[in-house]
N, C-alpha and C positions, 0 to 999 in steps of 0.2 A: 504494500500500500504506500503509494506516495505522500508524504507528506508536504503543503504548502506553505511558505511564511511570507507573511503579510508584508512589504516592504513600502514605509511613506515614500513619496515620490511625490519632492518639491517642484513646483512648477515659477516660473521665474521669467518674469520680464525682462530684457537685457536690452539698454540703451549702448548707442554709439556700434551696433553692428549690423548688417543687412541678413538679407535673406540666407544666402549664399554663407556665411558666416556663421549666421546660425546653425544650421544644417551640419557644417564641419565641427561646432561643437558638440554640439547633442551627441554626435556618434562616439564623442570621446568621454562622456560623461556617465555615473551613475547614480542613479537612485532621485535624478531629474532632468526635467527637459525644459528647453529654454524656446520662447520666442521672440523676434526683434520687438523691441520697445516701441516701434514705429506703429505697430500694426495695433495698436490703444486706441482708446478713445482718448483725447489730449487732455490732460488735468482730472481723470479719472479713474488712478488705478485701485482704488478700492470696491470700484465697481465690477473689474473684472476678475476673472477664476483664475488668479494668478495667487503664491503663495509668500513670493518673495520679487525686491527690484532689483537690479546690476547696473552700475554705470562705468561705462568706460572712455576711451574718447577726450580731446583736445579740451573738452567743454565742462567747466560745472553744471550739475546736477539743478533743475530749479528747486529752491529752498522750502518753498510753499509744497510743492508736490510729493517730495521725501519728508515733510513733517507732518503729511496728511497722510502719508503709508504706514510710516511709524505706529502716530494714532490710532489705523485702522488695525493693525495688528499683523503688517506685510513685514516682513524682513527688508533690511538694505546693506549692501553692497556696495560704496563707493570705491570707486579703481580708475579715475580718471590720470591723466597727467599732470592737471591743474590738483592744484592741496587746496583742501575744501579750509576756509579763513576760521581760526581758533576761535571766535564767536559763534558760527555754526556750529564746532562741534563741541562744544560746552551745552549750545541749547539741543540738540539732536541727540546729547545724551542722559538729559534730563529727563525727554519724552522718549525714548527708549525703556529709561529705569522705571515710569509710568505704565507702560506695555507690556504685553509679553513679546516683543518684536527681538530680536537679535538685529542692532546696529553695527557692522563694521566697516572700518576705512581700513586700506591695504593700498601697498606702496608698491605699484605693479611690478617695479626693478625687481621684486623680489621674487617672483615667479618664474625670474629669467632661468632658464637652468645652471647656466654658468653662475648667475649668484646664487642659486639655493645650492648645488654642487660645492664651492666655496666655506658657504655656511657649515653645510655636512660635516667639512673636513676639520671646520675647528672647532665643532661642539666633538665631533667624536676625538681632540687629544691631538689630533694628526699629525697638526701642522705647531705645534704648540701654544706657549702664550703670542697672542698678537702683538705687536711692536711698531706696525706701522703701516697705516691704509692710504693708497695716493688713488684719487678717482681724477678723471678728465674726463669732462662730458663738451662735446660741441655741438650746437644744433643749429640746423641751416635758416629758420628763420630768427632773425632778432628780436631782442626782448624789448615786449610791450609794456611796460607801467602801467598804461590803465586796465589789465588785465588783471593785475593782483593789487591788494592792499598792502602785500608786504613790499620791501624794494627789493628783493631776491626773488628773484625768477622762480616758476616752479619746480623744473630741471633741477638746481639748485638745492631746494628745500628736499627734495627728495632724496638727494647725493647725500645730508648731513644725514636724514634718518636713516638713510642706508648703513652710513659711517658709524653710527650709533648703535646700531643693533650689528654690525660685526664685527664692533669693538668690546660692545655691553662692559663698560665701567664707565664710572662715574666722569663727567667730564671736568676739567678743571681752567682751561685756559682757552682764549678766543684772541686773534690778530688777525685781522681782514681788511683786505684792501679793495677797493673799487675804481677799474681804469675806465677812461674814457675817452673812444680816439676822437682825435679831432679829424676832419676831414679832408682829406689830401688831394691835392690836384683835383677841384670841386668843376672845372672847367668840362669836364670827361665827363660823358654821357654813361659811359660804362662803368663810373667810379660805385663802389660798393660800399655806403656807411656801415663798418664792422656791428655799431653801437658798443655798450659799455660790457664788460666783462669782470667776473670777481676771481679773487682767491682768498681762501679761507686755510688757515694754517689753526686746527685745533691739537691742544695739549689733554691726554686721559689720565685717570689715576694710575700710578705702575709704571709711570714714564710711558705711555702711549701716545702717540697722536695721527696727524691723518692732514693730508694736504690736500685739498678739494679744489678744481680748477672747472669754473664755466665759461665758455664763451660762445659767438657767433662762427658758425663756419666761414665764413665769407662769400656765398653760394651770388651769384647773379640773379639779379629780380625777375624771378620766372622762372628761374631754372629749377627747381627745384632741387635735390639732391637729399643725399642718405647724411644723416648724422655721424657724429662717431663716439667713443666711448671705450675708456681703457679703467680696469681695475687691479689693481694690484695689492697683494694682500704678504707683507714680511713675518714672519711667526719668529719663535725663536729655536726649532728644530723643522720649518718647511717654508714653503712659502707658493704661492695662486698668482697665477697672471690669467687677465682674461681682458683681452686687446682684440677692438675691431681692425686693427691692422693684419693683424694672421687673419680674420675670416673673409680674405677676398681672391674674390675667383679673376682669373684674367681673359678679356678679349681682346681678341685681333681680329680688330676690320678695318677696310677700308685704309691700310695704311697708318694706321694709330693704334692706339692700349687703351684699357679704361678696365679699370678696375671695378667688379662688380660684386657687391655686398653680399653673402652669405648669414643669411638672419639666422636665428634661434627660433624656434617654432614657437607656435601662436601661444601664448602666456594667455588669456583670455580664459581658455576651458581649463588651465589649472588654476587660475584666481577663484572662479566659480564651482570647480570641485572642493576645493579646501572652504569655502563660503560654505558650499552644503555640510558639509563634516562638521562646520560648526553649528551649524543649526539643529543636526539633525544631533550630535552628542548634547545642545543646549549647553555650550559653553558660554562663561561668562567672559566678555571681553572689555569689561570694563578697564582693563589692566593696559590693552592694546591703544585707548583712548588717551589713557592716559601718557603713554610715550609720545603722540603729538600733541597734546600740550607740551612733553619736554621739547619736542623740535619747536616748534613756536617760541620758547620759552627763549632756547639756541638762540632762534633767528633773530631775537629782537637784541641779545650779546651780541654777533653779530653784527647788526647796523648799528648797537653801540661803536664797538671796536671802529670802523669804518668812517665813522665819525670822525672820532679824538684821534684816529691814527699811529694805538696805544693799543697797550697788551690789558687787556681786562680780565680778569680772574675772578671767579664761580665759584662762590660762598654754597655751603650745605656739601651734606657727603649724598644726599638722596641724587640720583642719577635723574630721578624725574622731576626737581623743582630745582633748575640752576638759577641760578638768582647774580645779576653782577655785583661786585663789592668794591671795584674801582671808583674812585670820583671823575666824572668828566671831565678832560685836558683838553688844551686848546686844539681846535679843528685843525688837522693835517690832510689836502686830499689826493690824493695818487690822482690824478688825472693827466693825461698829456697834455690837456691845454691848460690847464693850473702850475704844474711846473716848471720851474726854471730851468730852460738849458745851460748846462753850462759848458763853459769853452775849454775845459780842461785838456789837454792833449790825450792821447790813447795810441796803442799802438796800430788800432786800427782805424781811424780819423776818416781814410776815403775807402771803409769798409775793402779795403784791398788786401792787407796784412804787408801791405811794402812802404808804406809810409815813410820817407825818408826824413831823420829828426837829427839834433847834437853832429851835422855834420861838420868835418873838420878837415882840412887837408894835411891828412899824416905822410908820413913818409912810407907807413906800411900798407898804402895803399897798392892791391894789387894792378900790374900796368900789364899783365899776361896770367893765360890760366895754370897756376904754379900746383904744383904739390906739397898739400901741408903736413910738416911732420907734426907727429900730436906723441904726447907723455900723456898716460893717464895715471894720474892722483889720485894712489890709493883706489883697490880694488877688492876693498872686504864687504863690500853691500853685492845686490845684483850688478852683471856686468853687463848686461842689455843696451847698456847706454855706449859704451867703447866696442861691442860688437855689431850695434847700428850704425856707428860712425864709418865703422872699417870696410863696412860694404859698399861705401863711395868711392871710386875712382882716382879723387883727388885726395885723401884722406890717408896717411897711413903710421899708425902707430909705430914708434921705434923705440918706446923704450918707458916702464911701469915704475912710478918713484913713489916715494912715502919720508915722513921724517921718521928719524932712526928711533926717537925714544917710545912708537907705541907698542901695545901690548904684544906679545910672541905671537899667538892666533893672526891677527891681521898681518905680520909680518908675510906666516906662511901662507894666506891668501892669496897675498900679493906676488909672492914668488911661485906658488902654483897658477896665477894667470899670467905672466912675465912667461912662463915652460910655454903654457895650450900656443901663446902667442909666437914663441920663439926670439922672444927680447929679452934685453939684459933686466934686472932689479936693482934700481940701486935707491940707499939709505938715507937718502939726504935730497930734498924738493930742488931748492937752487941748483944744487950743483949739476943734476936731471936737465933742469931747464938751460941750463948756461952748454954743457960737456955735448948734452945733442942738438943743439941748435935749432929750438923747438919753436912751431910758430904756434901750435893748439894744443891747450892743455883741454882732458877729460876728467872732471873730476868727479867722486862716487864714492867718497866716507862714509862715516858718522854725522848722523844730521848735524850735529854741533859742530864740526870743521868744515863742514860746505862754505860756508862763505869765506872764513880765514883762507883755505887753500886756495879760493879763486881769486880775491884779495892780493894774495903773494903773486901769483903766477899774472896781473893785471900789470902790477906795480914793475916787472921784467919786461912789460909788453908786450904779453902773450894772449891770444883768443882764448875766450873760456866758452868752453859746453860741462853745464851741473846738471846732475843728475837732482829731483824733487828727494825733499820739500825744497824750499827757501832757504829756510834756517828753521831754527828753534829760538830766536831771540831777535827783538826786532831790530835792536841797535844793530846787529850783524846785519841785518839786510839793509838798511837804509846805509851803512862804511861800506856795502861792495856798492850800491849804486851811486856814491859820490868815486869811487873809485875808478867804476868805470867808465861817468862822466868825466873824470878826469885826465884819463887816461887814453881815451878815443876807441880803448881797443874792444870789438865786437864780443857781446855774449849772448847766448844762446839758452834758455831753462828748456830740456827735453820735456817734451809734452806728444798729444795724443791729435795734433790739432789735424794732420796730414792722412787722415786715415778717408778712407774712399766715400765714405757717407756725410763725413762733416766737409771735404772740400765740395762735393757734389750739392749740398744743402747751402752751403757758402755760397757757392756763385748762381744758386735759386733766387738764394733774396736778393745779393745783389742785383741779378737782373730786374729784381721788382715783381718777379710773379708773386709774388705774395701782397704786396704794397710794402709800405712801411710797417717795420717789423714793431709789435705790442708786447709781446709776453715770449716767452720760452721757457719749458720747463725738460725738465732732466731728470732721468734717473740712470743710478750708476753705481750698483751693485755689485758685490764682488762674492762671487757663490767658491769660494776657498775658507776652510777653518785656518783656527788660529788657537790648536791647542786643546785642551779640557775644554768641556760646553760648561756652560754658567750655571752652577751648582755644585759643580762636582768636587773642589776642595772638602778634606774630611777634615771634622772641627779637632783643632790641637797643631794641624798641620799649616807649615808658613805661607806668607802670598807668595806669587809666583814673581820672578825677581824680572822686572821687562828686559835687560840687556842680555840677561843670559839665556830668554826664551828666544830671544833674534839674534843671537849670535847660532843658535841650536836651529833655526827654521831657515840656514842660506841653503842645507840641501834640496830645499825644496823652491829654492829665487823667492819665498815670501818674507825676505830679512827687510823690507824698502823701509823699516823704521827704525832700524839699529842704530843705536845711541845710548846715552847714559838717561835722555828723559824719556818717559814714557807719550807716546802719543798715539792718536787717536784715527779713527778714518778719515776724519776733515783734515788731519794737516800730513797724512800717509798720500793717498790719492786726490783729496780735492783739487788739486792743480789739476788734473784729470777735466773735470767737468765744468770745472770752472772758468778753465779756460776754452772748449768749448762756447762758455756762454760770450766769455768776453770777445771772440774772436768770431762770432755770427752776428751777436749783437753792434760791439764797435763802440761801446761806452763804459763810463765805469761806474760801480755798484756805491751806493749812497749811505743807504740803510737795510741793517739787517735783523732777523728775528729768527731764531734755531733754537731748538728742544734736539738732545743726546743722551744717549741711554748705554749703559751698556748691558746688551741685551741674551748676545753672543755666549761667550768666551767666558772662563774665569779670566784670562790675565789679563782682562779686559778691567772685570771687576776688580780684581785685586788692584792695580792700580790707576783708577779709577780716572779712563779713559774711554768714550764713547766709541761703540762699533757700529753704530746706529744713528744716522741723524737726518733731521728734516731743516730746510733752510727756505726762506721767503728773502728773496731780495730786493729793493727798490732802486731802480737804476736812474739814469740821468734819462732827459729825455721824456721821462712818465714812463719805461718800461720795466717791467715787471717780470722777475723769474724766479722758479724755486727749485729745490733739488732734493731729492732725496737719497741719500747715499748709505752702505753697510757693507760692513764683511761679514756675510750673513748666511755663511756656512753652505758644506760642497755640497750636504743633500738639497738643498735649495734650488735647484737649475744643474742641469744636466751638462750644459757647457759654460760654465765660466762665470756667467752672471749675467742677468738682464739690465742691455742699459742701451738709451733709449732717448728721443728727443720729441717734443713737439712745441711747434714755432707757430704763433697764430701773426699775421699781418691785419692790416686793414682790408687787405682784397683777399685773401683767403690763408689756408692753412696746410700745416707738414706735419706728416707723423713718420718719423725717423728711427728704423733700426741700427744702430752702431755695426753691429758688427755684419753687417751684410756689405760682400757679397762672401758666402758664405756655402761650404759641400757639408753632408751629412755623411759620416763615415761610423758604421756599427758591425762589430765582428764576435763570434763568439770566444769568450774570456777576454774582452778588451775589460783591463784595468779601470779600475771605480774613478780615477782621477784624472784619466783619458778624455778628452773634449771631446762629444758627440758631433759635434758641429765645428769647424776649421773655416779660422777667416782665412781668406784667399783675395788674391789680387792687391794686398796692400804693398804699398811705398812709401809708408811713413816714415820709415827711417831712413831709406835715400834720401825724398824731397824734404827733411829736415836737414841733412846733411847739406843738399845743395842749396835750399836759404839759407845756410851760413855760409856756404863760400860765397855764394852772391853780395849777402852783408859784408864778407872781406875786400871782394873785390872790385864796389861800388860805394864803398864806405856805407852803410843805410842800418838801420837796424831789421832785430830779426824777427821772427814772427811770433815771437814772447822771450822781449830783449829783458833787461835788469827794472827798468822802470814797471812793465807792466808782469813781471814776476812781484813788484810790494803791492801792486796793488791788488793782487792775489792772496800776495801773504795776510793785506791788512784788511780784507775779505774774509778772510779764513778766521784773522784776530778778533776782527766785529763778533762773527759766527757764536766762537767760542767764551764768549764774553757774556754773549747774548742767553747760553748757553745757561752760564752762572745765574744773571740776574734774574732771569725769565723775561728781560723788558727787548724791546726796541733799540736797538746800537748805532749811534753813527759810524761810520765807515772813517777811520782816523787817519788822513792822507798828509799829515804834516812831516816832514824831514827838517 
């Protein structure tokens, strides 16, 4: 005998889809059936045999018509795009609590699979504690103000409750900027007003935070176009990337490419199956309610922060009643037509990186293409830097010096790369410089004698190429940069800037596809450990000592911070992305705001250095960049680490993989630490080489000469300052 069981089967009106839509959900749904909302009597749905509403769609819900469903005992579903305004849902859950109705709002993002996939991973442990959420949302029409009561778009408000609920802790800290382009070459028919764009740099409890970027695509009126949208999620044993740049398919027609968008399946019939589940278990959602008051709550810190131009900090530990506790400071506005330019020089001035400055008629001007002998100075850090040099032509190392009184270990460094090379070692810096008749010194110590050794080898008349950081002390940087003012002779800081995606992204904007360039942001991850993960000291046992963890980590080339001080990711790699920003952008950084954590590593923790940080920058100009950077361990990214650019202009936008152009290589037993992916076709270390013989050879400086290495350093100095106080830093460019 069969047995039957009865199953409710909600019936449900759904706004914002057709026929055809409908149709595609029903068949994916249980236990209800849905039909379009169109097919109603208008302002009557208590009249009809429906049991619950749905909205979804560009459009608020009318107010009258879901507080008369409510009333009548209909369920609602709100799932628009638009964020229904925190007075509606204060009164819609009054009348709710009045009814037997089940009221819910749902944040459609969250349907997406790739965010609920995300979510999964870190409530099940996966990917560990969270550390750090960076969202990018661009959407191709501009934002309308009299659309919303709030000044934050809805896009926006979404991205924070997003950020909130994959953060879930308490939040503590709010800096938000709001740009706004002015309109460029207004003559052009074609010209595209970006409108205004924000960034939102939130602080959590636990040393969390989350860097939220909205803007305009820059799409042509009428043309429509797909949006875009990257999330990225750092844990501190994994970490989630979910980037509309990997979901595009490519055509070839007609002589051209166009990249064509790869969506995520209809979110729609999973908002409204997870709707029924809650109706039909009669849960209470009054808890859900209550997280958008906390986003409202956000967004009005927020348009504080925005305001004062100031770090506002969130009284109360309740994660749902943030409350600010700052006092209002005077109004600062990020805009580009509010700010002042200023005439500061840069090394990029006519966005070219050849800017000729400090010229001089030396005597070591080259008058033919010569060959330069180079000594590198000291070789106990990575040698990356003296076997990039050596791969140029013009270039050739004859001989590895060091002063005699340091340590035994760096001695035999030095005389084991003196052997690989087949040059002499000798003990004594000058007498190197004078005995080989050097014209390029290489130099690659101990962060603390970077600048002394270039210093020495200036003061001889020698070119210098240093290997990052800077220094570790700023008086050092600011004596090599009067030194090499003083001295006329060309230097070089090795950097990243020549790698096939940043020159290729370079001569984008300069050509002006983009317009003038607003924002940039960066991320610049470094998926290598550094040791014990962060916890693992056992209590009794000492910190981990940092020079003798990097003296012990050159087998692996991860020593780039070897030294007597400990330092952190910002001042290991941020020449990295930093200059990046300066060398796309072409101005220099003003003010800054960064939260660091160390999130990683014990000997991170132990001596109490940031492997995790977020950074907001205000640039000259009115432009705007942030960054987020970490050594945030191997299992994290399969090759190397994600890092990444996008550039918005006023006529439109770039979303930049670094390391492409790139082969996938996979064999069975390839080694754990073996890169999946193999960048191919670069010449960064040739075409760095040859801007410096071109610097020799035309007098000019180089493409991150001394000058704009401090203003890196004092970038980095803001950062980590900024760091301490939790406030706002000016950028200190005094010498």
């Amino acid at each position: 005998m069969s047995i039957s069981v009865e199953v409710m089967m909600l019936k449900l009106a759904v706004f914002g889809i057709d026929e055809v839509e409908s149709q595609s959900i029903n068949i994916r749904l249980r236990n209800s059936q849905v039909l379009p909302g169109t097919s109603l009597e208008p302002n009557a749905p208590s009249n009809q045999a429906i049991d619950a509403l749905a909205f979804f769609g560009n459009d608020l819900p009318d107010f009258d018509r879901v507080t008369k469903a409510i009333q009548s005992g209909k369920h609602v579903l709100i799932a628009t795009n638009r964020v229904i305004p925190r007075s509606q849902i204060e009164q819609l859950q009054s009348t709710a609590q009045k009814s037997s109705a089940t009221f819910v709002i749902a944040n459609p993002d969250h349907a997406r699979p790739s965010r609920n996939l995300i979510k999964q991973q870190i409530t099940s442990g996966k990917l560990g504690d969270v550390g750090l959420i960076r969202i990018i949302r661009c959407e191709p029409h501009p934002y309308d103000p009299t659309l919303n009561p709030s000044t934050l778009p809805d896009g926006l408000i979404r991205d924070v409750e997003l950020a909130t609920w994959l953060m879930a802790r308490p939040l503590e800290t709010v800096f938000a900027l709001r740009m706004n382009s002015r309109k460029a070459e207004a003559h052009r028919k074609d010209h595209i007003e970006s409108g205004p764009s924000w960034q939102i740099h939130l602080g959590f409890d636990g040393d969390g935070m989350a860097l939220l970027t909205y803007s305009h695509c820059g799409h042509a009126e009428g043309a429509g176009g797909d949006d875009y949208q990257t999330l990225s999620v750092i844990a501190s044993t994994g970490a989630a990337y979910a980037d509309d740049h990997a979901n595009q398919q490519l055509l070839f027609h007609q002589g051209g490419t166009r990249a064509i968008r790869q969506n995520e399946c209809s979110i729609k019939a999973i908002v409204v199956q997870e709707f029924v589940d809650v109706v039909s278990r009669k849960e209470n959602r009054s808890a859900s309610l209550e997280e958008w008051t906390h986003v409202w709550n956000t967004t009005s810190i927020i348009e504080q922060s925005i305001r004062s131009g100031q770090v506002v900090r969130v009284g109360g530990s309740s994660r749902n009643s943030p409350q600010p506790t700052t006092e209002k400071r005077p109004e600062k506005t990020s805009s580009i037509s509010n700010l002042p330019v200023t005439t500061h020089k840069t090394v990029n001035d006519d966005l070219s990186g050849h800017r000729t400055g400090n010229e001089r008629s030396q005597s070591f001007v080259a008058t033919e293409k010569k060959t330069f002998r180079c000594a590198v100075l000291s070789a106990v850090k990575h040698d990356y830097v003296a076997r990039g040099v050596a791969i140029h032509p013009r270039f050739e190392i004859v001989v590895v010096a060091d002063d005699p009184q340091i340590e035994t270990w760096a001695h035999e460094r030095n005389q084991q790369f003196a052997d690989i090379l087949r040059v002499p070692y000798v003990r004594n810096i000058e007498q190197a410089l004078r005995d080989y008749d050097i014209d390029v010194v290489i130099v690659s110590p101990e962060a603390e004698r970077h600048c002394d050794l270039s210093i020495r080898a200036a003061r001889m008349g020698k070119h210098v190429i240093q290997d990052k950081p800077m220094t570790t002390v700023r008086s050092e940087a600011e004596r090599l940069v009067s030194t090499i003012e003083e001295t006329g002779v060309r230097f070089l800081m090795w950097n990243r800037n020549y790698l096939p995606t940043i020159e290729t992204t370079f001569n984008q904007i300069q050509s002006g596809l983009i317009g003038r360039p607003l924002a940039i942001h960066a991320d610049f991850y470094f998926a290598k450990d550094a040791g014990p993960p962060k916890g693992s000291r056992l209590a009794g046992y000492p910190p981990i000592n940092w020079r003798v963890h990097q003296i012990a980590c050159h087998i692996d080339g991860s020593d780039g911070g070897i030294g007597h001080a400990p330092m952190g990711e910002l001042a290991i790699e941020g020449i990295y992305p930093l200059g990046y920003i300066r060398r796309l952008m072409g101005v220099n950084v003003e003010r800054v705001f960064a939260r660091g954590a160390s999130h990683f590593h014990q000997v991170h923790v132990d001596n109490n250095i940031e492997d995790l940080a977020s950074v907001t920058l205000e640039m000259e100009r009115g432009i705007v960049a942030t960054l987020a950077i970490g050594r945030i361990g191997l299992a994290s990214h399969p090759s190397g680490g994600e890092i990444k650019l996008f550039i918005q202009g006023t006529e439109g936008s770039l979303s930049i993989q670094e390391s492409h152009p790139d082969v996938g290589i996979y064999y069975k037993n390839q080694p754990v630490r073996e890169a999946k992916q193999r960048r191919v076709a670069s010449e960064n270390d040739f075409l760095l080489a040859q801007n410096f013989a071109e610097a020799i050879d035309h007098n000019r400086t180089t493409i991150l000469d001394a000058q704009a290495s401090l203003e890196v350093f004092a970038t980095f100095e803001a950062a980590m300052k900024s760091c301490r106080t939790g406030e706002v830093e000016a950028v200190n460019r005094s010498r």
